[in-house]
N, C-alpha and C positions, 0 to 999 in steps of 0.2 A: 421816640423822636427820629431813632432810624429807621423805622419801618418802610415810610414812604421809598427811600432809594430803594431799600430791596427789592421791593415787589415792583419796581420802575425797571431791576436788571433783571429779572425773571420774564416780565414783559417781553423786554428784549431779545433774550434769549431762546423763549419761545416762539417769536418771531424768525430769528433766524434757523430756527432747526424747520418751522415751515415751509419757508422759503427753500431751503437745501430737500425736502423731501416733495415737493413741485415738481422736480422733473430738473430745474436748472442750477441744482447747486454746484458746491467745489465740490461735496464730497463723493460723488458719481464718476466726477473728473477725473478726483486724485485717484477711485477705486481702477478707470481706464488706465490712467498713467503706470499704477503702482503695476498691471497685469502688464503692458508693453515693458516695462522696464525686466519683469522677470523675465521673459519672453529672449530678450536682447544679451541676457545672460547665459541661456540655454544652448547646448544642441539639440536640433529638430533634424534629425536626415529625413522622414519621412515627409517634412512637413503637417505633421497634425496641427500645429496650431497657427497654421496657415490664417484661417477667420480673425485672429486676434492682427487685427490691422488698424492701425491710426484714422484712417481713411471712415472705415467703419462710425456711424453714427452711435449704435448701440451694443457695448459690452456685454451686455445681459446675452445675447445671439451669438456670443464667442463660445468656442469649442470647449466644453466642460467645468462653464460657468454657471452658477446660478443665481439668480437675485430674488431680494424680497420684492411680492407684487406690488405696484404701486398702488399705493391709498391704504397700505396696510397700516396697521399699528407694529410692526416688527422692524423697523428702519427705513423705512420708506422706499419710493421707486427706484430703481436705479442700483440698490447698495447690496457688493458683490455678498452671499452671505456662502455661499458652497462655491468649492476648487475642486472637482476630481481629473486630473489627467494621468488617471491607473494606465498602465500599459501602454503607453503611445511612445515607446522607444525615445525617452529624450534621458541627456546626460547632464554631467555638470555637477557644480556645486549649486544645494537648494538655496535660489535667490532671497539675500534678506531683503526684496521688496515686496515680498510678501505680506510682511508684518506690518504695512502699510494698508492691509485691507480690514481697516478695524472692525468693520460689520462679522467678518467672516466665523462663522459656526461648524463650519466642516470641512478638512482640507484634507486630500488623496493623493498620495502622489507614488501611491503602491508600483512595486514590478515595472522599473523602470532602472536608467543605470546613474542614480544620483551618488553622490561621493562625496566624504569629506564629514566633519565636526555636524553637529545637528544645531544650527543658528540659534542662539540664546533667544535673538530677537523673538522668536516665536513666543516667549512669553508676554510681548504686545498684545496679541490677540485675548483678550479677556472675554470672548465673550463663546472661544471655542468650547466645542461639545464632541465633536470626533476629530482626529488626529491622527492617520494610516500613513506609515513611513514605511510599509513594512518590502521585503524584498529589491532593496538595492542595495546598496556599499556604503553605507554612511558608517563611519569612526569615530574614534575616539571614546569619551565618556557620555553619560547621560548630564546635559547642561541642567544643572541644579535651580536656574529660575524659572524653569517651567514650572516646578512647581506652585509659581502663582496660574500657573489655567484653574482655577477650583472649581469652573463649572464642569473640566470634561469629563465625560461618557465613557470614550473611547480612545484606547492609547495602542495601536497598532505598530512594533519596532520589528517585529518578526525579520528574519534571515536577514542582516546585516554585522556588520562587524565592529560593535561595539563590542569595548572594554571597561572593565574595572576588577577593582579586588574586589567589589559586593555591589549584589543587585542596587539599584540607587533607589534611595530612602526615599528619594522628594515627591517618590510617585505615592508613598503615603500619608501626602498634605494635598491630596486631592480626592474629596471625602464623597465625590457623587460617581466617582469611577463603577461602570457596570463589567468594560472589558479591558483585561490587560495581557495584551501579550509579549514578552521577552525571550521570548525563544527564537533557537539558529543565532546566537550571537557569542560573545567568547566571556561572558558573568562569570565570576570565580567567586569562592567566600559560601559560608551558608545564606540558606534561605533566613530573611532576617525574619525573628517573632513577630514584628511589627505587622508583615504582610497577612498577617491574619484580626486588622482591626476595620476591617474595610465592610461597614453593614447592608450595603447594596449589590456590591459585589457578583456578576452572576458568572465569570469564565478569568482563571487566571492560567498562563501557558510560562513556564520557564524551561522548560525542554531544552533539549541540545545545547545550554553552555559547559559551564567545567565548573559545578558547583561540586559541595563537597559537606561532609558533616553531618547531622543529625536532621531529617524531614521534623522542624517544629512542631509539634501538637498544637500551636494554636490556630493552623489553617483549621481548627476544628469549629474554630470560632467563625468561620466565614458560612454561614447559615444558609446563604440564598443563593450560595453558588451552586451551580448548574454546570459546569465543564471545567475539572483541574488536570493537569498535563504539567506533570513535574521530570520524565524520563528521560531517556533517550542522552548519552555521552555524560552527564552528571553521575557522580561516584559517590553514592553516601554512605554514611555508616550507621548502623542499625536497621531495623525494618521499617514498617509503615508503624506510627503511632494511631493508637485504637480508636483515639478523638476521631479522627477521620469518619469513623461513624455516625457524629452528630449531624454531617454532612446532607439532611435526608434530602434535600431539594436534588441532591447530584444527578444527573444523567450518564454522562461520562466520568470517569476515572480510568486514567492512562500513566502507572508509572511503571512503563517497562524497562528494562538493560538499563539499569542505572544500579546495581551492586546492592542492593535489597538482602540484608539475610534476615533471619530467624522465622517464625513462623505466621500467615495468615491471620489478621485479625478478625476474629469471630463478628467484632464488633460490625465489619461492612455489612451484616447480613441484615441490619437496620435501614438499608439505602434503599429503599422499596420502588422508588425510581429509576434504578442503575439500567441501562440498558447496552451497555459497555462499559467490562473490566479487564483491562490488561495490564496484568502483571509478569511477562515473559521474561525469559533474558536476566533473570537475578540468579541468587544463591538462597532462595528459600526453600524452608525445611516443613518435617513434620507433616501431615496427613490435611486432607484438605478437607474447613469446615464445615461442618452440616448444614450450617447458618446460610449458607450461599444458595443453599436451595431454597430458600426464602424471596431471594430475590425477582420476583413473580412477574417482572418488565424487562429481564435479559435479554440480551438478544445476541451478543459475542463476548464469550466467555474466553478468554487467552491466559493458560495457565503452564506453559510450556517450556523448554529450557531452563528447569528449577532441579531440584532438590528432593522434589515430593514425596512423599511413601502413601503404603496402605491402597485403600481402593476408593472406588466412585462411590461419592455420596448417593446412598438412597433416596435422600433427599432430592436430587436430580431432576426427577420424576414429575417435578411440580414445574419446569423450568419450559411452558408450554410455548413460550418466546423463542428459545435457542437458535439463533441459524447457523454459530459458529462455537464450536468447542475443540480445540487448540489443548492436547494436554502432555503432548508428543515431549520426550527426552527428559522424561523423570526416571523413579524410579517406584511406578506406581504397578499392583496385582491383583490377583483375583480376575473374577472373569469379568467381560463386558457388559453391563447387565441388560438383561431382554428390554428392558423400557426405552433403552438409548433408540432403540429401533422405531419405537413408538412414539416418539417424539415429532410433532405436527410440524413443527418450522424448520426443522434441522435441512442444512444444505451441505455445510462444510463439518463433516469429522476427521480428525488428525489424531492416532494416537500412538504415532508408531515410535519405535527406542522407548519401551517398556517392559512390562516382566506378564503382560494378561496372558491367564491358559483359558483354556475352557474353549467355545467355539463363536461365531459371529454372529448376532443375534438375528435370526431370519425377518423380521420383519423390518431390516434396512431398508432403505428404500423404497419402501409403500407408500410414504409422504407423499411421493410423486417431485420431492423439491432436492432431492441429492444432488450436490455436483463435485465433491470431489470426497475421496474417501482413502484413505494411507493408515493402514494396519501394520505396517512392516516392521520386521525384527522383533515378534513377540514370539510368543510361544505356542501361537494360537493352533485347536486344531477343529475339526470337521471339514463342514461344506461350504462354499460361497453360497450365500442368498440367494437365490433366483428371482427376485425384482431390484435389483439394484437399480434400475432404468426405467422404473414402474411409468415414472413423469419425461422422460425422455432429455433429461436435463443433465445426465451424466457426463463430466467430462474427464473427470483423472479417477483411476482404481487403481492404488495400489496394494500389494500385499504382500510381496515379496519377501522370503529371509523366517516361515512361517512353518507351520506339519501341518497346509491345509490338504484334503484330500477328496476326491471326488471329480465330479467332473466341470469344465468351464461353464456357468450358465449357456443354452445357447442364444439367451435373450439378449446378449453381447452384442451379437451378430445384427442384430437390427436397432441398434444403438447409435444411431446419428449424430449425437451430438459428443462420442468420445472422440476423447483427443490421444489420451495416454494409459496405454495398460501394461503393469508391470506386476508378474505374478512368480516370477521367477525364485528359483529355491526351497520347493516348497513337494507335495507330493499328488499333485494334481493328475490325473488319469482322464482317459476318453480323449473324444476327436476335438480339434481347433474349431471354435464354432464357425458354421458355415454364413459365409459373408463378413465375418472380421476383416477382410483383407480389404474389402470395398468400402467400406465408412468414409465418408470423403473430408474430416474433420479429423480422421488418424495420425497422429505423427509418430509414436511409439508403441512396438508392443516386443515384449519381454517375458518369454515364457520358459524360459533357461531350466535344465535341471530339475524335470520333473518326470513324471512317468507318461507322458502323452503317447497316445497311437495314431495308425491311420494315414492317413496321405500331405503333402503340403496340397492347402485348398486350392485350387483354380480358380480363379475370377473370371466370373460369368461375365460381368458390367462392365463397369470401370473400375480402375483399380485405385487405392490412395491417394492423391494427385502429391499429398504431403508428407506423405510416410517416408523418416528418415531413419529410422532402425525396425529392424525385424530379428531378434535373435529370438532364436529356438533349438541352441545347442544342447546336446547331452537329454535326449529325450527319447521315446522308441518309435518316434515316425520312420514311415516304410517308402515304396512306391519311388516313381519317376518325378523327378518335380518340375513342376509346368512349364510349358512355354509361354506362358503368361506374366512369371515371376519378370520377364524384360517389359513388361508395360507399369513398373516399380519406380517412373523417372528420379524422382526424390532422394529414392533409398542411399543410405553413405553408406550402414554396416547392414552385412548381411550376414548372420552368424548361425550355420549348418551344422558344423560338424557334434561328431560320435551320435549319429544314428543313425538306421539302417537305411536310409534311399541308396536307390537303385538307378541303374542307365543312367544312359546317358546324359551329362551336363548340359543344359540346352544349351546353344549357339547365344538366344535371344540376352544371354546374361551382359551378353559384350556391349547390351546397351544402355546400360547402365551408368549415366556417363558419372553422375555425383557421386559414384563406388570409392569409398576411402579403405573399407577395409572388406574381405569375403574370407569365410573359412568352412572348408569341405572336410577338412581332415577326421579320419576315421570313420567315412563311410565308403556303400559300397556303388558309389559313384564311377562312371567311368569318363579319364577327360577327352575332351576331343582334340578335333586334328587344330594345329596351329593356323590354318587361314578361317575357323570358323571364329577366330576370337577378334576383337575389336575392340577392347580394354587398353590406355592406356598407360602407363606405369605408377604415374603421379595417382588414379583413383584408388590404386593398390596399398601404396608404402605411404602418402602422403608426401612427396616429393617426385623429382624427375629424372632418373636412371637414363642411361642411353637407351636399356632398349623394354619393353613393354616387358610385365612380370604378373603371374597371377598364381594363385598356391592350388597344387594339385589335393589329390583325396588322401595322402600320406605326408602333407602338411607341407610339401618342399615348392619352393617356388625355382617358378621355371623363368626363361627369356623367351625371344621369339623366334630366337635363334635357334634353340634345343630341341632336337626332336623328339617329340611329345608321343609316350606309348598311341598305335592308332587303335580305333575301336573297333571290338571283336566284329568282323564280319561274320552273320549268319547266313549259312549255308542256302541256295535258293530252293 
């Protein structure tokens, strides 16, 4: 006998929800209002949301508004359902008129300079699906009614300066979450078990707060995730737990410098998807697993600033992805093995602060894709490769602190794309390859302390435009050194001494204007007369003397006042 009413205010009802999705309802009105009222709350220096004008007929045409199309079935014409105004320089506390745009599904309000508590009110919006707050000043705590949003997606808080004593729970009463990220903010408290019951789950980031305690095993239970990022400023205790392996969907895994000890679990070598693992920056021990060479989708391996021992997996070998292998400041041995060389993707090698003897495996750089390479402080000995630059992509070689022997490739020399070469300490013989000194992409080169012969090169061309050090001390270079070496504009050091040149110091050096530091001492240099120099004091010592100073071939510095031995006249 009540039926009749009901279905009389359903009628109605649906009456009026037609009416309002026409084109002339209030709820188009209030979505206008509720966007001017934020508007009036904000600072705009630049005026971006200049379009958002009363004046204006239509909202939908405002500056990083979106609405559903009219005649849709998704809330009719007119109703705001997306907010992104990422990056448009505006400040303020986040307007609660916001929460007045019930339609809305997706609001942005990334990298901007908002501040202040994160408005409860936002848990109005029931019908959000993404939620990017990330990179402003918002504080305080995470408002625990959001967790009525249960349809969202996406929960973006990254680099703000929330607090609590634990990550907030209420983000695990929101059971369709794909991405969550909490990192850059100041979390404290472990990671709670909970955060591992999330079955859609595909990227969880808690990075950079001040978490602490034991990394849960039951992120193991998080199956579909695809990106976790647990590192960076967090201090836990113990290692990774081995569940992490169930992990197989992962692509990335990133827990570096967060206090990591004991050893590698075998178990990652299950993630057959991994194509980034970084584990740098801990206190892990013991020899690195076999299992890792399983991982057949690698692509940057970071195992660096640990603990490690023993040597490179043979396993390795299979790792036909690799661009980046990071294994620098353990205490890993044995030799390098030939296959590292043979490796199709490899760009970036880093292994230097370790214990490897043996010598550098010749076929580096064949790839054609090397770009940066740092052997330094091993034990290493023989030859440099001679294709390190086979692909011309070379830009840092270092090896310095090494027993390598032989002579510099000369395929250096036509290396355009180096930047930085440091080869110093080591027992390297033969000539400075010809054209090193012309790379127009040079800024470094450091050949210190080795057995070199020969002349300093002359530049034929042009010479570095960016070259700010040249040291080549303590080496058995001979000859007169160019008048060229003053077309060095860049150069700050320039470091000569204890080898045998000859003659006369050019004049050309005095132009050198960016010269912080020069040393000639113990060779057999002769200097010249005081009006050929042009040096003022400050490119010398690093500061400004009264009167100009430059160090002679016996290490003493002079003024410009002292009369300076003159040079041998020969006889006509």
């Amino acid at each position: 006998m009540h039926l009749l009413p009901l279905l009389l205010l359903l009628a109605l009802a649906a009456v009026a929800v037609a009416a309002g999705a026409a084109g002339g309802g209030t709820d188009t009105d209030a979505d206008a209002d509720a966007l001017l009222a934020a508007k009036a709350a904000l600072s705009d220096p630049t005026g971006a949301l200049a379009s958002w004008d009363a004046a204006s007929s239509d909202h939908c045409a405002w500056a990083g508004v979106t609405c559903a199309p009219r005649g849709s079935g998704g809330g009719g014409g007119g109703v705001v359902v997306g907010l992104d105004v990422s990056g448009l320089n505006l400040s303020g506390a986040l307007p609660p008129a916001l929460s007045r745009l019930r339609g809305l599904q997706r609001l942005s309000v990334a990298a901007n300079g908002f501040y202040g508590p994160i408005p409860p009110s936002l848990a109005r919006l029931q019908l959000l699906v993404h939620l990017n707050l990330s990179n402003n000043a918002f504080n305080g705590s995470f408002p625990p009614a959001l967790a009525r949003l249960r349809a969202l997606r996406v929960l973006d808080l990254y680099n703000n300066n929330l607090t609590s004593a634990t990550l907030p729970l209420e983000v695990t009463h929101m059971p369709m979450l794909r991405h969550l990220h909490l990192g850059g903010n100041f979390f404290s408290g472990e990671i709670p078990p909970e955060y591992g019951r999330w079955p859609r789950l595909q990227y969880l980031a808690v990075s950079g707060n001040e978490l602490s305690g034991k990394i849960p095993p039951e992120l193991g239970n998080l199956t579909s995730l695809r990106e976790l990022y647990i590192g960076y400023y967090n201090s836990y205790t113990g290692g990774l737990p081995p569940e992490l392996g169930n992990l197989t969907e992962l692509v990335r895994l990133d827990v570096a410098n967060c206090g990591l000890s004991g050893e590698i679990p075998p178990e990652l070598g299950r993630l057959q998807n991994l194509d980034t693992l970084f584990l740098q920056v801990n206190g892990l021990t013991g020899s690195i697993p076999s299992e890792l060479g399983y991982l057949k989708s690698l692509s940057s391996l970071d195992l660096s600033n640990n603990a490690l021992t023993g040597e490179i997996p043979a396993s390795f070998s299979e790792l036909k992805n690799l661009t980046l292998l990071n294994l620098f400041r353990n205490k890993l041995r044995g030799d390098i093995p030939d296959f590292v060389g043979d490796l199709p993707s490899l760009e970036v090698l880093q292994l230097w602060e370790n214990n490897f003897t043996g010598g550098v495996p010749r076929s580096l750089g064949r790839n054609g894709r090397l770009q940066l390479l740092d052997l330094s402080s091993n034990k290493l000995t023989g030859t440099l490769p001679p294709e390190l630059c086979a692909g011309g992509k070379l830009q840092t070689l270092i090896a310095l602190g090494n027993f390598l022997f032989g002579a510099i490739p000369d395929s250096l020399g036509q290396c355009k794309s180096l930047s930085r070469v440091r080869l110093g300490e080591n027992y390297l013989n033969g000539s400075i390859p010809k054209g090193l000194f012309e790379l127009p992409k040079l800024t470094q080169v450091e050949l210190q302390d080795n057995l070199l012969t020969g002349n300093f090169p002359a530049v034929i061309g042009a010479a570095a435009p960016n070259l700010g050090e040249i040291s080549l001390s303590n080496n058995q270079l001979t000859g007169a050194l160019p008048a060229s070496l003053g077309n060095f504009s860049g150069v700050q050091k320039l470091l000569l001494d204890q080898n045998a040149f000859s003659g006369a110091i050019p004049p050309e050096i005095g132009r050198l204007q960016q010269l912080s530091r020069l040393t000639l001492a113990a060779t057999s240099l002769r200097s010249c007369a005081t009006g050929d120099w042009e040096m003022p004091a400050s490119h010398l010592l690093g500061h400004e003397p009264k009167q100009p100073l430059w160090e002679d071939t016996s290490g003493h510095l002079w003024n410009a006042n002292t009369e300076l031995p003159q040079p041998v006249q020969e006889p006509p």
